[in-house]
Structures are given as C-alpha cells and as structure tokens.
KOLPA-701905 format. One record per residue: x, y, z of N, C-alpha, C in turn. Coordinates in steps of 0.05 Angstrom, whole numbers, plus 5000, padded with zeros to 4 digits. Layout:
N
XYZXYZXYZ...
END
This chain:
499
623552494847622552494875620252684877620852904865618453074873616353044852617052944830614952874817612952624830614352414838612552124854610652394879612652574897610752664914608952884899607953014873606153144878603952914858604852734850602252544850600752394861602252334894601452274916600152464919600752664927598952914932596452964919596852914894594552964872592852744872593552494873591652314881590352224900591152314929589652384951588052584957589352804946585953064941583652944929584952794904582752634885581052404904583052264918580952044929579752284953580452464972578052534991576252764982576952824946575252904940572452784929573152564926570852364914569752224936570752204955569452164979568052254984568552434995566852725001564452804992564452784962562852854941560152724942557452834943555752694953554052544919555252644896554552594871555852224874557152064891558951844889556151664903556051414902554451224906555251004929555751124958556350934978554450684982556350514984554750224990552150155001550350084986548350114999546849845003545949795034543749585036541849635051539749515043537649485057535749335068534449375092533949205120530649285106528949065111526149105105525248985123522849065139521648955158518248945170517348825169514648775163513648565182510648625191508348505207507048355196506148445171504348305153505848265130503248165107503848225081506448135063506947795081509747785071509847795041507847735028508747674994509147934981507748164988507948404971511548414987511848525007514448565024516948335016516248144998517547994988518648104962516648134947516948224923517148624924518948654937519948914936522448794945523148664969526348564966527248444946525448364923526948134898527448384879526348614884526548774864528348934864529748934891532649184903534848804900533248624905536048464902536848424867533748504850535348524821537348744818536648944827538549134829540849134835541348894847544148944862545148974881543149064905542449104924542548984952544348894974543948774992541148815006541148595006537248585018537448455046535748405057535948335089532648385090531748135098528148155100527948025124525548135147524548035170521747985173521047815176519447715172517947625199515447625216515047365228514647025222515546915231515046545224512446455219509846635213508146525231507946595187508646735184507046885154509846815128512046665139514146675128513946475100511646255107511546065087508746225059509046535062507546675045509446845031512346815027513846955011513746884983514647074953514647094936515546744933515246644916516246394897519446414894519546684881522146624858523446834878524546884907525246914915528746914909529547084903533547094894535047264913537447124918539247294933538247464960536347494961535047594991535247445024536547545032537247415066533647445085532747205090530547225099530947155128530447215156530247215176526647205189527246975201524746955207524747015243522947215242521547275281520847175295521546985304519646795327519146945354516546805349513846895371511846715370510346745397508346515410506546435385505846215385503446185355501046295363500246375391498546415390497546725367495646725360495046885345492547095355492347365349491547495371488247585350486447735355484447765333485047995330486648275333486448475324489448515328489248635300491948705291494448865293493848995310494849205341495448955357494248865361494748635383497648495369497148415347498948205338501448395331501648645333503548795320504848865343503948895361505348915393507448575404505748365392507048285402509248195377508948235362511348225343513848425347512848625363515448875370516648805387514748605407516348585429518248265420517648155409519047955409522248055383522048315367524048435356525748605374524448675393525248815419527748565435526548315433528348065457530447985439529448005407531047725400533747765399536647665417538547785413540147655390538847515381540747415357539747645330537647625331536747955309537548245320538548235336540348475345542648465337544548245341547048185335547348185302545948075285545848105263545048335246543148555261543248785250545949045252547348935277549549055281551349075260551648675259553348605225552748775199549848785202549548955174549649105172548449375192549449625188547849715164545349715165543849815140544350025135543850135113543650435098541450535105538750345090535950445094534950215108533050235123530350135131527950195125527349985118525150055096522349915114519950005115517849955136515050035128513049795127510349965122509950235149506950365141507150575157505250475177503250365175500350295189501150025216501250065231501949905261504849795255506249975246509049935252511050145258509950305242511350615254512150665293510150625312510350665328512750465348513350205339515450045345518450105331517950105299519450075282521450335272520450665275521750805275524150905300522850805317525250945348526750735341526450475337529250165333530950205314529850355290531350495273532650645278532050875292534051065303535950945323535850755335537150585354539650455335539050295320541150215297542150465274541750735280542350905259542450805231539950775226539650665197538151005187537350915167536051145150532851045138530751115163527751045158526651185139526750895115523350935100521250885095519251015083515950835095514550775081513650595080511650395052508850475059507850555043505750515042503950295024502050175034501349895015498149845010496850125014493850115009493050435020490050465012489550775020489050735052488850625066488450715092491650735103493350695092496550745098497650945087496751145062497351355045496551485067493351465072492351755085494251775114494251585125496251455161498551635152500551515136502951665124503451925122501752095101501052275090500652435109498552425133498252625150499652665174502952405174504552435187506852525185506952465153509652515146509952895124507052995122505753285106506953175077507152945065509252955036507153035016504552975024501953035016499153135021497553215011494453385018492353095011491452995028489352945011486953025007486152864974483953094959480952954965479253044975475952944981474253054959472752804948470852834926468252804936466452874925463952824938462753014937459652984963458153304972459553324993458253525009459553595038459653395054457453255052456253005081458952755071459452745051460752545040463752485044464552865047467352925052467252915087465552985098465852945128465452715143464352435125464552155137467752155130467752165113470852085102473552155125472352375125475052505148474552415167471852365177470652265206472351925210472951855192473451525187475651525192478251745172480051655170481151785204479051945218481152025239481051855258478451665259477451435275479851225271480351135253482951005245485951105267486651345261488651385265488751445290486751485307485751485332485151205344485451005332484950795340487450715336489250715318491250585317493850785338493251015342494251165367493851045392491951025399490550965433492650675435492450415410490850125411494850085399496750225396498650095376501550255381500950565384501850745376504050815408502450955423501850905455503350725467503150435458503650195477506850095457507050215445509250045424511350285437510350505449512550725461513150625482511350505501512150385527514850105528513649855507515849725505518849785491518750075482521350185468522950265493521350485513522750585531522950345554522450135550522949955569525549775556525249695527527349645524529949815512529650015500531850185497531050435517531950465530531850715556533250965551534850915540536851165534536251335502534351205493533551375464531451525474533651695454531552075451529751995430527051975442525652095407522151955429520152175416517552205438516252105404513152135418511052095402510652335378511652435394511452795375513852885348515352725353517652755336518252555326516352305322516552045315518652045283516652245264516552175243520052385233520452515252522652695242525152615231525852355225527852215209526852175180524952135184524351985152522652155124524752125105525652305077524352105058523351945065522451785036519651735045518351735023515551565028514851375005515851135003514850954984511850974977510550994956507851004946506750724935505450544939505250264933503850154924502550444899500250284882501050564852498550584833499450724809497050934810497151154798494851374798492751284777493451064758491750894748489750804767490250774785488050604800486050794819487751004826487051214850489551494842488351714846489951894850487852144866488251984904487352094920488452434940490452474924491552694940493552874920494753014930497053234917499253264927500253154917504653144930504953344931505553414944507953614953510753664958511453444949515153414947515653174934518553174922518452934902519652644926519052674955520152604968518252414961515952414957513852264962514351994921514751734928515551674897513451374905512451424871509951304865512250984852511450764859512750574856511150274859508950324849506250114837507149824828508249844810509149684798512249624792513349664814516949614812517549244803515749124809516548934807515648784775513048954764512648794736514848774715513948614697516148484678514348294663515848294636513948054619513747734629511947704619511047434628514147144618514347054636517246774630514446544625516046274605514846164599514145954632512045824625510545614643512245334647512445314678513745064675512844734657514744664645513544444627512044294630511544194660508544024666506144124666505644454673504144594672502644734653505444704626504644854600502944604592504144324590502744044574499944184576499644184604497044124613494544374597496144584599493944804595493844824558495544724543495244774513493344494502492544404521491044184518487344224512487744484522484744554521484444824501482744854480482744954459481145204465479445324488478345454497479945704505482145654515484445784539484045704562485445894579484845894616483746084631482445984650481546244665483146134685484646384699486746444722485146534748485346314769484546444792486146504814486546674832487846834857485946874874483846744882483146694907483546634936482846614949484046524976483046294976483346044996483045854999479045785005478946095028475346055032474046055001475646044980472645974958473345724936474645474961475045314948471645174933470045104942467445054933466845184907466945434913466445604883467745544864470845584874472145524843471945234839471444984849470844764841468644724824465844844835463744964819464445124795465245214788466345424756467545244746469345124758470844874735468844694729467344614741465744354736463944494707463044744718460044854689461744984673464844974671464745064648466044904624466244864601466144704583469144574586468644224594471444134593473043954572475043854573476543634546478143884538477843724505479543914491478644144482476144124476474844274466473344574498474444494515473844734539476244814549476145034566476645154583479345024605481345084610482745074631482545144656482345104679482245334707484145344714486345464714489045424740488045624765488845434794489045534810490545694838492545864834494445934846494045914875494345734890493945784924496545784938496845894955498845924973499445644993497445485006497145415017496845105009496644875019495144615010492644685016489944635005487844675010486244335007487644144989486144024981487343674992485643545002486843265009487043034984488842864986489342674963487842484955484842504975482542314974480742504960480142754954478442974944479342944929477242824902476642904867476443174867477343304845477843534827477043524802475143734792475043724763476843724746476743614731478743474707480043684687478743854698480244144682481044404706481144234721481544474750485244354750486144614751489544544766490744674786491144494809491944754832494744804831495745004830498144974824500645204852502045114863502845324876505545424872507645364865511245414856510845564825508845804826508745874797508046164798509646344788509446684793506646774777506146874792502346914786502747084763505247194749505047404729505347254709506847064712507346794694504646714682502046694703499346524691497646874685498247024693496847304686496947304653500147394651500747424619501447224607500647024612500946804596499146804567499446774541497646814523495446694510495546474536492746204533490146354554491746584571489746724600487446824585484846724590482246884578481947044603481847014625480647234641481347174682481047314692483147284719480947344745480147144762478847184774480347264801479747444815481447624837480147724853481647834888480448024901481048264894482848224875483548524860484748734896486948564899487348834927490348984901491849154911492649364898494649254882496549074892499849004876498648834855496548644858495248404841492748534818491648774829490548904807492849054785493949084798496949244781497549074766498548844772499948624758497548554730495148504728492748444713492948654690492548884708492649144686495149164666497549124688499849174672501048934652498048664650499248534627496348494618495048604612492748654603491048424594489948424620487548234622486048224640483848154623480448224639480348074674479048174678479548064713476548084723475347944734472247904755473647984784472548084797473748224814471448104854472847964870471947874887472447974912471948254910473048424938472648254964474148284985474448225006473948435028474448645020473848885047473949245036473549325045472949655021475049755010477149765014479749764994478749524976478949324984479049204947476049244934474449384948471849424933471549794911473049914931474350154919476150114891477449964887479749824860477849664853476549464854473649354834472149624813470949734835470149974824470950174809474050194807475650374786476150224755476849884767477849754749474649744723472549674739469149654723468949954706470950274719470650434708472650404682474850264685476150304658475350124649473249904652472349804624473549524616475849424638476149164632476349004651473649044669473548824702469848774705469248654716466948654725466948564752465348664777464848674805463448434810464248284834461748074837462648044867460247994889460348004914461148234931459148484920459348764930459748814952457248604974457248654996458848555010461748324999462848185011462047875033460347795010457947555029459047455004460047235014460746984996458046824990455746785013454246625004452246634980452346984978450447154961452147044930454446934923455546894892452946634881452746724855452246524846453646364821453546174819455746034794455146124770452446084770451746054739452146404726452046614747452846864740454946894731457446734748460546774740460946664708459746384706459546324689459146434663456446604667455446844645457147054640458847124657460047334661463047224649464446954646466646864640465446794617463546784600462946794579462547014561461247194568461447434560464047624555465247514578468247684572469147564546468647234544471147184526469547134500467547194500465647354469465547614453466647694469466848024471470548104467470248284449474048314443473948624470471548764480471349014492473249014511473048814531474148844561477548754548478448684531481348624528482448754520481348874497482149204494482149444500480349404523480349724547483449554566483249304569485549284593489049344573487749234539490749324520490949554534489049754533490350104532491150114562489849984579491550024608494249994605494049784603497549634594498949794582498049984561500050124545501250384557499150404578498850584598500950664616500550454621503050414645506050294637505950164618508350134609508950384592508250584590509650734568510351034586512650984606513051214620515851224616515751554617518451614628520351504631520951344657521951214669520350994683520750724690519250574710519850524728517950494741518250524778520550374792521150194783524050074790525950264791526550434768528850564768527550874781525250864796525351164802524851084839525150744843525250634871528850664872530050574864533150544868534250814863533250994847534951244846534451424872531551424882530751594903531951424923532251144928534250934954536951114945538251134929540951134930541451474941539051674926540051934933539552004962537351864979538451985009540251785015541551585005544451495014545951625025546251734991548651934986548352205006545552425001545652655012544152545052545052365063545152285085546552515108544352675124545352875140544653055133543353095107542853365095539353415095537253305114534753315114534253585108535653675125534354025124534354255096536154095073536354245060535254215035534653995031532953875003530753795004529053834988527153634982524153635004525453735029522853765054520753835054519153625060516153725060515453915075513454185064513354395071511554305105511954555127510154485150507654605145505354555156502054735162501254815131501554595110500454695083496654785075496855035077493855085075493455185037491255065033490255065000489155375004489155484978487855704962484355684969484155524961480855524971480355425001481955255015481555305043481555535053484355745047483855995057481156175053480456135027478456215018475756195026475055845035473155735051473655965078475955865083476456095122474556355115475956505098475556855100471456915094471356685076468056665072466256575093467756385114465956255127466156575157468456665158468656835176466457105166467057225142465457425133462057315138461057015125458957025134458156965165459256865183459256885213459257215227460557375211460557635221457357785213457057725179454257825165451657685191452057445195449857285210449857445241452357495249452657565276451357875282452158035258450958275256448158335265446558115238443858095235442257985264444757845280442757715295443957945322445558125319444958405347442458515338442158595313440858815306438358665310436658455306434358365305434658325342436558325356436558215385435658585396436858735387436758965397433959135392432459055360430459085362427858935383428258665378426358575399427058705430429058805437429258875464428859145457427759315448426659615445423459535441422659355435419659295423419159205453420658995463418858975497418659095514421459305513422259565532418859795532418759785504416960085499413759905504413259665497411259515512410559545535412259435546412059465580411759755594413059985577412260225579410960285580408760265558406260365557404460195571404060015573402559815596402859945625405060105629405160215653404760355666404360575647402960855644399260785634398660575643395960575628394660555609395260645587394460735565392460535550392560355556389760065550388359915560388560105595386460055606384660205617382360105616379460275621377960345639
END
C-alpha cells in the first residue's frame, strides 16, 4: 500500500514537474496571415507543415488562386471582400482588416484553434494585425519579406541598427526615404487600421505607442548573401532566406518528354504575364528542333487563348514547382525579376539568371547578383519597351558559351548550402522556444532600448566640440567688429578728420 502511494506521489511531482519545465515542447500551431504575397506566405506554411506543424493560412480570395503548387496539409481560409480593387495598397489593406474585423465565421474558427504563434508580414499589416492578435492571445510574429519591411520592422521592433553606405548626401536621401515611407504608411494605414480596431474590439488595451510590445520574433526573409544591410542586435532577430529550398524532384513525365527533346537545354522563365510578347520573341530567335533550345514558361495565370500559335519550342507550363525547372539539369539559364525568395531559390541551385527588375528592390538584388558574377541586368530603368530581343538573345548565348557565370553561381550554392545549421531548422527551433519560454519577454533575449553606436557618440561629442570651436570664433570676431565701430564712431565725433 504504501509502496503504490509513494509512486503515485513520485509520478505526479514527475508529471507537474515536466509540465512546468519550460525545456518540454507544448503543442504548437500556427495561424499565418497575409494581405499580399500569397505564394511566398504559402511557401513558409508548407515549410512549418513539413515540420509537423499545424498550419492555418489566411488569405484574401482575391490573391488565393496564387498559392504554392505543392501545397500539403495546410488549412487555407480564404477572406472575402468586395472585388473591387483599390490602387494603393493602404487602401486595399484597410479594407482587408475590415472585412477580418466582420467575418464571424473567421472568428469562430480562430477561437477553435487557439494558435500558439501568429505569424504576420510587418509593412501595412502591423497596424490591424497586431491588436487582433492580442485579442485572440496568440503570440505575434513578424515577417519581414523585402528591404523596405526590414528597415519598417527594424525601427519598430530595435532587433536591429541599420548600416548606411555611401557619402553623406547619399546616407541622408536614404534616411529621408525610408522615413517618407513609414510616415506614409503611418498617416495612410497605421492611424486608420487603429480606428476600425477600436470600433470593432472596444475593450482592448493596446495604443499606437505600444503597438509593437508583444512581439519576440522577427522572421528575416531573405540571406546576407544577397544584402547584409544592418547589425542585429539580439538573436531574436532569425535570418530564414531560404527555409523552404531543397533539391530539385524529378519533372512531371509530359514535361520531361518534351524538354530532353532538345539537345541545346532550357532556358527557364518566371516572368509575369506583361512580357508575354517578349518571351514569345526569344523562343522564336532562338535555335529550335532537336538540335535547339527549350523555353519553359512558369505562369501563374492562363495568359494564352487556344486560337494563339506558340513557338514550337515555347512550353507554358503552370502545376510545376519553379525549383523543379530551376535545378533541373537540362536548365541553361533563368530569366527572372529576381525579387528576393526567387533570387534565393536560383542561387541556391546554381544557376545563371538575366535579371528583369520590376521596381528598386528587385533592381537592388540584380545588382548584387551582376556583383557575384553569375546574373546579368536587363531593363534598368524598368521600361519594358526599352528590351531588345536580339540583346537577350546575345546575352542567352554568351552565358551558355561561357562555363564563368555557372561557376560563380556553383560557389553561391556551396555557399549557402554549407551552414551550420539551415534556416528551416533555425525557423522551427526559434517558433518552438518562445512557445515554450511564453510569459517570459522580460527576461531573455530583449532587444536592447535607445541603442547609440561608438561612432555616433563620437560623431555627437565632435560635432558639439566643433559647434562650440565655431561659436567661440564667431563671439570673438562679433565682439571685435563691435569695438572697431564703437571706437569709429568715436573718433568721428570728437572730430579728428575733419577740417
């Protein structure tokens, strides 16, 4: 008898000591939620659902038919809201809050779930998306998914400094820009997404000023390969670029027939639909049969009607994971806007890429990728009409004459695959540890407040000492000229020069 009761005993200390214990791994899921960008925001829930991970993705309807392909185990919820579509993206982000704000069936279902984390870009969603969080006591974290969302982030959340290169004039557009931004997305997003919170949840505590005071994570959503614009300051802040790469799976069988058919290889395009013309044009001049060239073309969308001829070596193809036609080993070269997750993917299976920026982020990553030596830039200014064919052409020839550009992208590749740990496992370990240490903000890990640099202080004490040297110089030259007019006027008064 008293042996059965002190093992009861002993095994109940044991179970509420493992409870207790914040080293144990409570159940974890996660709620992802997004305005834009469904395919990258796709392919971060396929990557917590490899894990194991209860996933839960929200989406609006309007962007829903732009999710990953190979989509697994992930619960997708789509937002309905008016089709109308608004031209600025504040606009369209307001009314996406408010329609997450009504929908009571996405209320009722987040109740069911009871997330762990919420996971959220930072740039026109923060201002809706963190107080609803605190409303469902989840645990907010924040994506960042390009540099104008690091810097947004970064100067909200202190996890980081950022670092300015340049001359002086160069570093003061820069700051002048990014504050124009965040002042615009304040006034136009920030502001008005507070009004429909306190209209629909009334009873939550939490102002403009204390927005960011929940949230312990900052997802990072590109590689220092590409950019390494600032200086962490806590490991709170986790770099996670490439969570989702993986070697290339073979090509579906209709797809493979087609492309081992041409003795040349393929060139892989990821364009948007506006350069259907062009890429019809490249397929046509460049060498076709057996003896040429393949084009596959990844679109999202139908672009093309069943009465429109296609060149005979053009394939549009859409049910096919773009990493699939990246590292495929027939790929001669990848024509792209090169924006951040899709330059990652290129680099991280190493291959040459022409690079078709769309807006100064992807012209900023053109320009890094031309610096390591295996991309070339085309359409600087972002004027589609300014491309010419027969350049691409030259330029898709040259690459695949040249062994240079495939072996600067080999060493990328080896680059980034050869770490430590990879970002997958350093995304799920940093998800699971504020799981676990949940309640404990104050004691780990916190980004420091008012971080001033060594040479800022430095800049201060110099710019003060010379304001004092200048201020000096300019009594002493003030006090002379007022003794030189004083004793002027003196003597002029007493006569002395006139006759």
């Amino acid at each position: 008898m008293f042996i059965l009761m002190y093992i009861y005993i002993y095994l109940s200390v044991l179970v509420n000591f493992i409870y207790c214990s914040s080293l144990t791994a409570p159940p974890l899921s996660v709620l992802i939620v997004g305005f834009e960008d469904a395919y990258d925001l796709s392919l971060l829930a396929n990557t917590l659902s490899d894990q194991g991970i209860d996933v839960t993705l929200i989406v609006p309807e309007q962007i829903a038919n732009d999710l990953y392909e190979n989509l697994i185990d992930v619960e997708v919820y789509q937002l309905k809201s008016s089709l109308e579509k608004l031209v600025y993206p504040e606009d369209n982000a307001l009314k996406f809050c408010e329609s997450l704000l009504k929908d009571q069936e996405l209320s009722r279902k987040v109740q069911e779930l009871q997330a762990t984390i919420t996971l959220v870009p930072a740039l026109r969603h923060d201002g809706c998306l963190l107080p609803w969080i605190k409303s469902i006591e989840s645990i907010p974290v924040i994506l960042t998914r390009n540099a104008y969302e690091e810097i947004y982030a970064f100067e909200r959340t202190g996890v980081a400094l950022p670092i300015l290169k340049g001359a002086f004039w160069s570093r003061l557009s820069t700051n002048l820009a990014w504050r124009s931004i965040s002042s615009n997305v304040d006034n136009n997003y920030v502001t008005l997404a507070f009004h429909l919170i306190k209209k629909h949840l009334p009873n939550l505590q939490i102002s403009q000023n204390n927005l960011y005071s929940d949230v312990r994570l900052v997802l990072w959503s590109t590689d220092n390969i590409l950019r390494m614009d600032f200086a962490s300051l806590t490991q709170m802040l986790v770099e996670i670029g490439c969570h989702h790469c993986r070697g290339p799976q073979p090509l579906l069988e209709e797809l493979q027939k087609l492309l081992i058919e041409h003795r040349l290889g393929s060139i892989v395009i990821l364009l948007d639909g506006h350069y259907k013309s062009l890429v019809k044009e490249i397929a046509q001049n460049l060498p076709q049969g057996r003896q040429g060239h393949a084009v596959v073309w990844k679109v999202q969308e139908s672009i093309n009607n069943s009465e429109e001829k296609l060149p005979v070596n053009l394939y549009l193809w859409k049910n096919v994971d773009r990493q699939d036609l990246i590292g495929n080993g027939r790929t001669r070269v990848v024509l792209s806007h090169c924006a951040d997750i899709e330059l990652l993917e290129i680099a991280f299976h190493g291959s040459p890429v022409i690079c078709f920026p769309r807006n100064a982020q992807e012209s900023k990553n053109s320009v890094r990728a031309v610096e390591l030596g295996f991309a070339h830039l085309i359409d600087s200014n972002n004027d589609r009409t300014s491309i010419i064919t027969e350049d691409i052409i030259s330029l898709i020839n040259t690459i695949y004459s040249s062994t240079d550009y495939r072996e600067n992208a080999r060493r990328i590749s080896v680059a980034i695959r050869d770490r430590l740990n990879p970002a997958s496992d350093r995304l799920i370990y940093w998800l699971r540890y504020i799981a676990r240490t949940k309640g404990e903000s104050n004691k780990f890990l916190v980004a420091p407040k008012g971080v001033s640099t060594f040479y800022e202080d430095f800049q201060f004490f110099l710019g003060l000492c010379t304001g004092a040297i200048i201020g000096v110089l300019l009594a002493v030259v003030s006090f002379l000229l007022r003794y030189i007019i004083i004793s002027e006027k003196m003597r002029k008064s007493k006569g002395r020069y006139e006759r």
